[in-house]
C-alpha positions in Angstrom: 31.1 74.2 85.0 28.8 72.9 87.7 30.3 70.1 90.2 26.8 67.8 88.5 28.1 68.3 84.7 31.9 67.8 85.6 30.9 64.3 87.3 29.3 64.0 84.3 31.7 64.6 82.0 34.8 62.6 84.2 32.5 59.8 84.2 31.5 59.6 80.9 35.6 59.9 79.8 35.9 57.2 82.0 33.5 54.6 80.8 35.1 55.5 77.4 38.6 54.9 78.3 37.3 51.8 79.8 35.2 50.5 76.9 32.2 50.9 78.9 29.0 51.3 77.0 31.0 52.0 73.9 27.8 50.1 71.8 26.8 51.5 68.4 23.8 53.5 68.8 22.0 51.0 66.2 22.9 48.2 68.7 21.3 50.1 71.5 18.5 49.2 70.6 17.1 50.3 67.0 13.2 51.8 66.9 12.8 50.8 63.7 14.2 48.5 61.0 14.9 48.8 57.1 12.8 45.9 55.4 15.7 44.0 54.3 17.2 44.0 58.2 20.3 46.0 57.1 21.4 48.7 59.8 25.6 47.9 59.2 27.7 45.2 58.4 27.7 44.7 62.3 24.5 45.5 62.9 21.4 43.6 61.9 17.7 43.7 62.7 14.1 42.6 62.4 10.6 43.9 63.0 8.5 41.9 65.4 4.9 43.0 65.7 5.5 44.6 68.7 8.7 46.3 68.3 12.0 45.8 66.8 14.8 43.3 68.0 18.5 43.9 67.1 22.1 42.4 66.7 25.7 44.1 67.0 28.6 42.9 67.0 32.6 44.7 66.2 34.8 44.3 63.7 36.8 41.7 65.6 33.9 39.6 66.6 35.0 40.0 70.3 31.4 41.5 71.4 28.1 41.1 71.0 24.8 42.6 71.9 21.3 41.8 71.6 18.4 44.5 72.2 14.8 44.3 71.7 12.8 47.2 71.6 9.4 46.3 72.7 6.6 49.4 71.8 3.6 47.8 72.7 1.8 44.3 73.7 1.0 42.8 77.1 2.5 40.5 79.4 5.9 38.5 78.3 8.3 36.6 79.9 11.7 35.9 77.2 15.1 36.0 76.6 17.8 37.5 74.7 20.7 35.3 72.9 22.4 34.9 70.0 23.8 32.0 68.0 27.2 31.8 66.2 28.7 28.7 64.8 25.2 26.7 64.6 25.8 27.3 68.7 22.8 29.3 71.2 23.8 31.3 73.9 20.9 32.7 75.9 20.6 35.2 78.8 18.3 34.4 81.8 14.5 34.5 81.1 13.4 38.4 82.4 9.9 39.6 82.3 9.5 42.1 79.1 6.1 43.1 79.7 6.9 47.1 80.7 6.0 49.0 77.1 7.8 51.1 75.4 10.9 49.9 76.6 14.2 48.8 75.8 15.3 45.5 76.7 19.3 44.3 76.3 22.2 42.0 76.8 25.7 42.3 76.2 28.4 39.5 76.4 32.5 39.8 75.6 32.7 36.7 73.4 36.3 34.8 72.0 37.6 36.1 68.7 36.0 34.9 65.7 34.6 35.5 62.2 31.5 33.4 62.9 28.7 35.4 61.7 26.3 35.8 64.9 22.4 36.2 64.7 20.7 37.2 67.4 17.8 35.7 69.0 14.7 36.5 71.3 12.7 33.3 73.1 9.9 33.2 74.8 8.5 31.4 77.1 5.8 30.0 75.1 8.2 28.7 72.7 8.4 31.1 69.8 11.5 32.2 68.7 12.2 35.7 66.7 15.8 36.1 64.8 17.9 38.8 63.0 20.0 38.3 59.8 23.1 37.5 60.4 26.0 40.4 61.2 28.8 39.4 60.1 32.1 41.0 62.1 34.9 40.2 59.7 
């Protein structure tokens, strides 16, 4: 084994020990969406007309992230969030206007069963929303 793939393969057993970057591949960011926004029970999504943005949460409602895979259109300035309990929680405002590309946020959150819907803003002042994924 080369020195490159073992580093590879420490660090990656690391992050996973650590939690790091243990997201569902449907939270990282799903290319496409089913019609009725169903990916799992965690993970929900919608299709915007220029690409697809995306909820996930665990089972014990501890973690959430919110991704928005953007496949085409010009400039945009936005923001990922989600609400839970009739609550919004945003990240800061980042420029989104590199296609195809994906765009995320994750956030350790307290315990609940609160359903959480995740949320892109723009700064215009349009805001795009997931169905609800529901962690308990």
């Amino acid at each position: 084994m080369t020195s490159r793939i073992r580093a590879a393969v420490v660090c990656g057993a690391a992050a996973a020990m650590l939690g790091l970057g243990v997201t569902p591949a449907s939270a990282a960011g799903a290319k496409s969406c089913p019609s009725d926004g169903w990916i799992t029970r965690w993970d929900r999504c919608s299709t915007l007309s220029n690409g697809v943005l995306s909820v996930s949460t665990n089972t014990t409602g501890t973690s959430v992230g919110v991704a928005y895979w953007r496949s085409s259109g010009g400039a945009l300035t936005a923001k990922l969030g989600y609400e839970r309990n009739s609550t919004n929680y945003w990240f800061p405002y980042r420029n989104m206007s590199t296609v195809p590309l994906l765009y995320q946020e994750q956030a350790s959150i307290t315990a609940s069963c609160g359903a959480i819907i995740g949320k892109l803003y723009t700064s215009g002042g349009a805001t795009y929303t997931t169905p609800a994924a529901d962690p308990c």
